[in-house]
C-alpha positions in Angstrom: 197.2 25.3 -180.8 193.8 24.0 -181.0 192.7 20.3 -181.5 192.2 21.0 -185.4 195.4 23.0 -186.1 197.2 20.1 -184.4 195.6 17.6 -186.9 196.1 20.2 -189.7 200.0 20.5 -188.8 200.2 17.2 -188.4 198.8 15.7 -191.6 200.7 18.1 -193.8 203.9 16.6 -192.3 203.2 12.7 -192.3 203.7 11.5 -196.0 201.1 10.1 -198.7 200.4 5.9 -197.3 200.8 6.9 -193.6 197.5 6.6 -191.7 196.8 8.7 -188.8 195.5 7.7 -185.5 193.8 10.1 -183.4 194.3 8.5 -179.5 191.7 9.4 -178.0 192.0 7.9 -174.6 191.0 9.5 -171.5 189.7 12.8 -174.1 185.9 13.7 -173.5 183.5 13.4 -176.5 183.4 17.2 -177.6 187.4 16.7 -178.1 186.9 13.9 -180.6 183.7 15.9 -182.6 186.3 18.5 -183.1 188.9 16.6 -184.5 185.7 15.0 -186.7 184.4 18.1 -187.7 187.7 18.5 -189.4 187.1 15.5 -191.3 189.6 13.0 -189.2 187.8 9.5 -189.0 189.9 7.4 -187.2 190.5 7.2 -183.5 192.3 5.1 -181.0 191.3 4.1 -177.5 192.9 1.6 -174.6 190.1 0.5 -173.1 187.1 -1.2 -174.3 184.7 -0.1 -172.4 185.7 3.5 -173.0 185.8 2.9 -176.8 182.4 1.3 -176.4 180.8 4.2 -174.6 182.5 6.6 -176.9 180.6 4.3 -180.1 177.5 4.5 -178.8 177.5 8.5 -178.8 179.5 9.7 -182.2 178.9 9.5 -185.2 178.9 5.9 -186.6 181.6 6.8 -190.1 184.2 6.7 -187.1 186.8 3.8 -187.2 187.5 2.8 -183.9 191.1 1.4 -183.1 191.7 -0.6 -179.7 195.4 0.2 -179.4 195.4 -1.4 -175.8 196.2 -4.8 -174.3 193.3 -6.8 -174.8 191.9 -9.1 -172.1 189.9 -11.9 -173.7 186.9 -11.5 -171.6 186.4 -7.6 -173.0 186.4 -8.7 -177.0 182.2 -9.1 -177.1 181.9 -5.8 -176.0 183.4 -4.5 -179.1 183.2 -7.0 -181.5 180.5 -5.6 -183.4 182.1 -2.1 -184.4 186.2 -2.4 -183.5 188.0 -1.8 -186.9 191.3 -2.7 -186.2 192.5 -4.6 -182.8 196.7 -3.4 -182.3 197.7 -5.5 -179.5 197.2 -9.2 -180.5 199.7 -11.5 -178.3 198.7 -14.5 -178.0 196.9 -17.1 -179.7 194.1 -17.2 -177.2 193.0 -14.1 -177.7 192.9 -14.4 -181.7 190.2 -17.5 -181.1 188.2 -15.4 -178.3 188.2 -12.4 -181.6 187.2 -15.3 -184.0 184.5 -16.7 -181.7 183.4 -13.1 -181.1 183.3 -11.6 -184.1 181.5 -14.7 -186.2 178.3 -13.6 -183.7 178.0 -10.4 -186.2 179.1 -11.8 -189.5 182.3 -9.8 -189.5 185.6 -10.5 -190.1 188.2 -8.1 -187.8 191.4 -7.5 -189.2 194.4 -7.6 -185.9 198.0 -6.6 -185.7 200.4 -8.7 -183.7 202.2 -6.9 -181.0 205.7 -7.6 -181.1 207.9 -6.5 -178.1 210.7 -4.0 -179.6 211.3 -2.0 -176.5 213.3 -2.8 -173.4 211.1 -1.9 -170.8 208.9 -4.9 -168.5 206.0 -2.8 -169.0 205.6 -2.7 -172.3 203.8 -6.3 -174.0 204.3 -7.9 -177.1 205.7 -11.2 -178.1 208.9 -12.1 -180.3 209.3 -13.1 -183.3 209.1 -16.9 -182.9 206.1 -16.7 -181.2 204.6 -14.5 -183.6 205.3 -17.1 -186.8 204.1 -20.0 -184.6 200.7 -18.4 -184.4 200.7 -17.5 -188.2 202.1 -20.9 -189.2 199.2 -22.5 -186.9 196.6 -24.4 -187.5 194.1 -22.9 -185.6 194.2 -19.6 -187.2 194.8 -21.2 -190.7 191.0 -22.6 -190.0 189.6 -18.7 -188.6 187.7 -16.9 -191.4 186.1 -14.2 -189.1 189.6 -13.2 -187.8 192.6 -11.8 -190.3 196.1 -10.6 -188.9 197.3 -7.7 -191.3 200.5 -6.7 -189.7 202.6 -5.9 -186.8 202.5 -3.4 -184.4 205.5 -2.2 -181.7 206.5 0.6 -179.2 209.6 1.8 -178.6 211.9 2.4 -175.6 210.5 5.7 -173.6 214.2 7.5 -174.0 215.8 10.7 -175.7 218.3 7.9 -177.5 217.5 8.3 -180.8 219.5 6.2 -182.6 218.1 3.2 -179.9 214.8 4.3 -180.7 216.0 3.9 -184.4 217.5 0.8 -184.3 214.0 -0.8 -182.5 212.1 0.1 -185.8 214.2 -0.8 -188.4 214.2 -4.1 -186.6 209.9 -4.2 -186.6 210.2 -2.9 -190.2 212.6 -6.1 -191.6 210.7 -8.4 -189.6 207.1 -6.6 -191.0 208.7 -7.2 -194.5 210.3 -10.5 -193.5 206.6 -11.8 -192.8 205.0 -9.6 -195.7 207.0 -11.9 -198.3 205.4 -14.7 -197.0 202.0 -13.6 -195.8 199.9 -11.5 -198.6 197.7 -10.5 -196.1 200.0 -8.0 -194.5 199.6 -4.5 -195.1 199.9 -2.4 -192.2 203.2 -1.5 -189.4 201.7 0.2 -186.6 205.1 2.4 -185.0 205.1 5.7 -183.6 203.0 7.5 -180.7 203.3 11.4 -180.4 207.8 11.4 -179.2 208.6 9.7 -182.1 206.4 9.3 -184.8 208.9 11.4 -187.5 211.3 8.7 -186.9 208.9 5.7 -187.2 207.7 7.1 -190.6 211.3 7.5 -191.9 211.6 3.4 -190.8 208.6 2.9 -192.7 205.8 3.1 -190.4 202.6 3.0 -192.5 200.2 4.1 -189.3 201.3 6.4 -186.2 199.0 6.6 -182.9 198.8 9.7 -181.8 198.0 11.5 -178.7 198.9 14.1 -176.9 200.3 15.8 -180.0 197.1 16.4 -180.9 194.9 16.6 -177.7 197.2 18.0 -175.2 198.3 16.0 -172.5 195.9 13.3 -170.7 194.5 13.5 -167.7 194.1 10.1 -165.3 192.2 11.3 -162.7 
């Protein structure tokens, strides 16, 4: 199926409230204009300096997602245009996003990454670590900077129930967090293996890639 009758198929299925992500990682230009043409806005990459490339080119109605860890020394090349940073994990990084986005007058909503999945290669923090940075003072004084939600990845496996049982555990602690913090909104779950489930957890955005695009190609 083409990159448009992926899209089509795929936004018939995910409910009313779920956003889409188009990951466009690694994809060349003309794959992104046609998922555009179709209408589709928003698009994910894991590298900034990809992403950045890929914003100076396209059209500028795109929303660009940075869906990737984020090394601190990358944020000013995207601070200007980046509409919604995934992988927040530490407090250092939220105060490099603050510094750098106060340079264009722009506030740059964040997700915190919280670690769900069992696997060393995927990051995140816990859930301690994640209220000590809401709780702090250093981001209680940030006005260019506002975290919105939570963001995880699940175990790579064909265990459903496991992969289950890691979202309902984001989704409580999303709504945990909500209760106390009006400014969250959004729970990033759910890449192209198992973004049906995430959205019966209550995943609010999925990040999808190779669902739509085909599979990547790293070389």
């Amino acid at each position: 199926m083409s990159i448009s009758g992926n899209i089509k198929k795929i936004k018939a299925e995910i409910p009313t409230g779920v956003t889409l992500i188009a990951i466009s990682k690694t994809k060349p230009e003309n794959d992104i204009l046609e998922a555009y043409d179709l209408g589709h806005r928003i698009f994910g990459e894991n590298k900034v300096q990809e992403m950045t490339e890929k914003w100076e080119n396209l059209p500028k109605d795109i929303k660009w997602h940075m869906v990737g860890h984020v090394q601190r020394n990358k944020v000013k090349y995207m601070a200007e245009f980046v509409d919604l940073i995934h992988a927040v994990d530490s407090l250092k990084l939220l105060k490099e996003i603050e510094k750098q986005a106060k340079k264009y007058d722009r506030t740059i909503p964040c997700l915190l990454q919280i670690k769900i999945a069992e696997e060393d290669t995927k990051y995140g923090i816990d859930v301690d670590k994640a209220e000590s940075i809401l709780k702090s003072d250093a981001y209680s004084q940030m006005t260019h900077v506002k975290i919105v939600g939570l963001m995880g990845m699940a175990t790579f496996t064909e265990k459903e129930e496991k992969i289950r049982k890691e979202f309902n555990f984001l989704k409580t602690t999303f709504e945990n967090l909500k209760s106390r913090y009006n400014s969250f909104s959004t729970l990033s779950m759910g890449m192209s293996g198992d973004y049906k489930i995430a959205i019966e957890c209550g995943s609010t955005m999925i990040r999808v890639g190779s669902s739509i695009f085909g599979e990547r190609n790293y070389n």
